[in-house]
N, C-alpha and C positions, 0 to 999 in steps of 0.2 A: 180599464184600458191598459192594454199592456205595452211596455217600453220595450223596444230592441237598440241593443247595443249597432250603431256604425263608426265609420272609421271617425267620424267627428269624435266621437266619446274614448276613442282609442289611442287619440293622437299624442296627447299629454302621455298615455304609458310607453309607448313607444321612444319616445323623446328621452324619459328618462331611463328607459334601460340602456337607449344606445347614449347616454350621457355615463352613465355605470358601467356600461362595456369599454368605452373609450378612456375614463380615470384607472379602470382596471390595468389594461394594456399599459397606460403610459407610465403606472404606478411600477410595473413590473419592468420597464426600460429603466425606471430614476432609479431602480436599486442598485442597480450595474453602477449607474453614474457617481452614484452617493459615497463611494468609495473616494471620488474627486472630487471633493466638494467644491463650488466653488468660494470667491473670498465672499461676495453676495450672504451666503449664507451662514458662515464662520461669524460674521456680524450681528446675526440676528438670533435674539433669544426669545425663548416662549414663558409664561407665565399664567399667573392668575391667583383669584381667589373661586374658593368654594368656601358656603357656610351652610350648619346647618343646627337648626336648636327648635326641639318639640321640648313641648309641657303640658301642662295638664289644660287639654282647648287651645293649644295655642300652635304655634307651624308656622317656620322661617327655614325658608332655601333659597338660597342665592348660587349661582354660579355665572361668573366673571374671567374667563379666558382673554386673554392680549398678549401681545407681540411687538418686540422693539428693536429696531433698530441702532446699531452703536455707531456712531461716526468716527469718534474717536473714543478716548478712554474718560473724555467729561461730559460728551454730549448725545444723547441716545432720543429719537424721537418713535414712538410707536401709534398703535389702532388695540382697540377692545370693544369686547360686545360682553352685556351682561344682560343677565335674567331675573327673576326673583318670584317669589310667590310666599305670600305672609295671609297669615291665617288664626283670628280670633272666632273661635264655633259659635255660631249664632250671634255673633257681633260685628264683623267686618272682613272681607276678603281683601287682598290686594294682588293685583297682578303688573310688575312693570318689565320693560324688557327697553333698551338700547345700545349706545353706541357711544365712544368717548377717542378722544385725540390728548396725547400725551408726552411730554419735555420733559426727561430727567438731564438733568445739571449734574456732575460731582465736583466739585470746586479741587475737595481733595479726596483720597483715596474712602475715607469713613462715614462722609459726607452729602447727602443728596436730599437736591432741591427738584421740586418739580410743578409744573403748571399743567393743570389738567382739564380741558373742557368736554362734557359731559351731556348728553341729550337722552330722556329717559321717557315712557310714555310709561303712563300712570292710568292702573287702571282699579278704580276703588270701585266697592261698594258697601254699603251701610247695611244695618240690620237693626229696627225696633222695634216694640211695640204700635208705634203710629204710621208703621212703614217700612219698606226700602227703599234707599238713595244710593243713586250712582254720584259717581264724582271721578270725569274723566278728563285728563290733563296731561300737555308736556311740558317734562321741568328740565330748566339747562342750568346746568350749576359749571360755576369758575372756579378751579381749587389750588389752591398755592399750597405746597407743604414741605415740608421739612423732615429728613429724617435720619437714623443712623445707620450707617450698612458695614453690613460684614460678611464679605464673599457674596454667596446669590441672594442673601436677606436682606430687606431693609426696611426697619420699626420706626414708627414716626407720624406725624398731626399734620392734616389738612385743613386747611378753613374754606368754605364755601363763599366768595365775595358778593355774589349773587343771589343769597338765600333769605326767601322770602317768607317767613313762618307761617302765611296765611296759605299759600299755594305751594306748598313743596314735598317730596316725598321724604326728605328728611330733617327728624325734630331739633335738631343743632347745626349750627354754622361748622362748629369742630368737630372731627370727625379723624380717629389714631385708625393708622393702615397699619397693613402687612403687605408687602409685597414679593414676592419669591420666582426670580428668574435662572432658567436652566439655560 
């Protein structure tokens, strides 16, 4: 039986090139604008993490992009989405990807504190001899941390209030960050 393409199956591509044609356009107005910024965006910095560590059978990539907002010079609240993909060869895959809500505090200028809530979907699977097993989960972790900052850097320990050793994607409660805002 053969399939013919109609405009039902076409509608989705249409959609998004006139979504690509219209970020185009207005991308090519903001450049004009960008010259003036406004105070909105003088406010707001971009960040993240990327990781990445192969071995022999082994494959870890993470990337984590976010965005914060400064209110003033203590108090910054942002949004992040992260990814990840870990990988032991014929032992276990893992795939998670979410979404996290984020408080940086600076009391003082060297200093920041931050509470971060965290929603991750977890997607594992197993590999043995007797089988394979999936094991699929979402994990929300609460993180308070602490850290030192210098300029757009700031090194320092999170704890997870929330971590649950039986169901969670990660094997400790503490957990030392980097974070780097441009």
């Amino acid at each position: 039986m053969k399939k013919t393409l109609s405009f039902k199956h076409l509608k989705p591509l249409f959609i998004f090139f006139g979504l690509i044609i219209s970020f185009v356009s207005s991308a090519q107005t903001s450049v004009n604008a960008s010259k003036n910024k406004s105070e909105f965006w003088q406010k707001v910095q971009f960040g993240g993490g990327v990781g990445l560590s192969i071995g022999n059978r082994f494959t870890d990539i993470t990337l984590a992009p976010n965005a914060i907002y400064n209110f003033n010079k203590y108090v910054a609240l942002g949004v992040g989405l992260q990814g990840g993909y870990v990988s032991n060869k014929n032992v276990f895959t893992s795939i998670h990807y979410g979404a996290s809500l984020i408080t940086l505090i600076n009391p003082i200028e060297e200093i920041q504190l931050s509470v971060e809530l965290e929603q991750i979907r977890v997607n594992n699977e197993f590999k043995s001899f007797s089988g394979n097993f999936k094991d699929n989960f979402w994990n929300t972790g609460l993180f308070l941390g602490g850290g030192y900052r210098t300029g757009n850097v700031i090194v320092g320990m999170r704890y997870n209030i929330l971590h649950n050793s039986n169901n969670n994607v990660y094997n400790e409660a503490f957990m030392p960050f980097v974070r780097i805002y441009f």
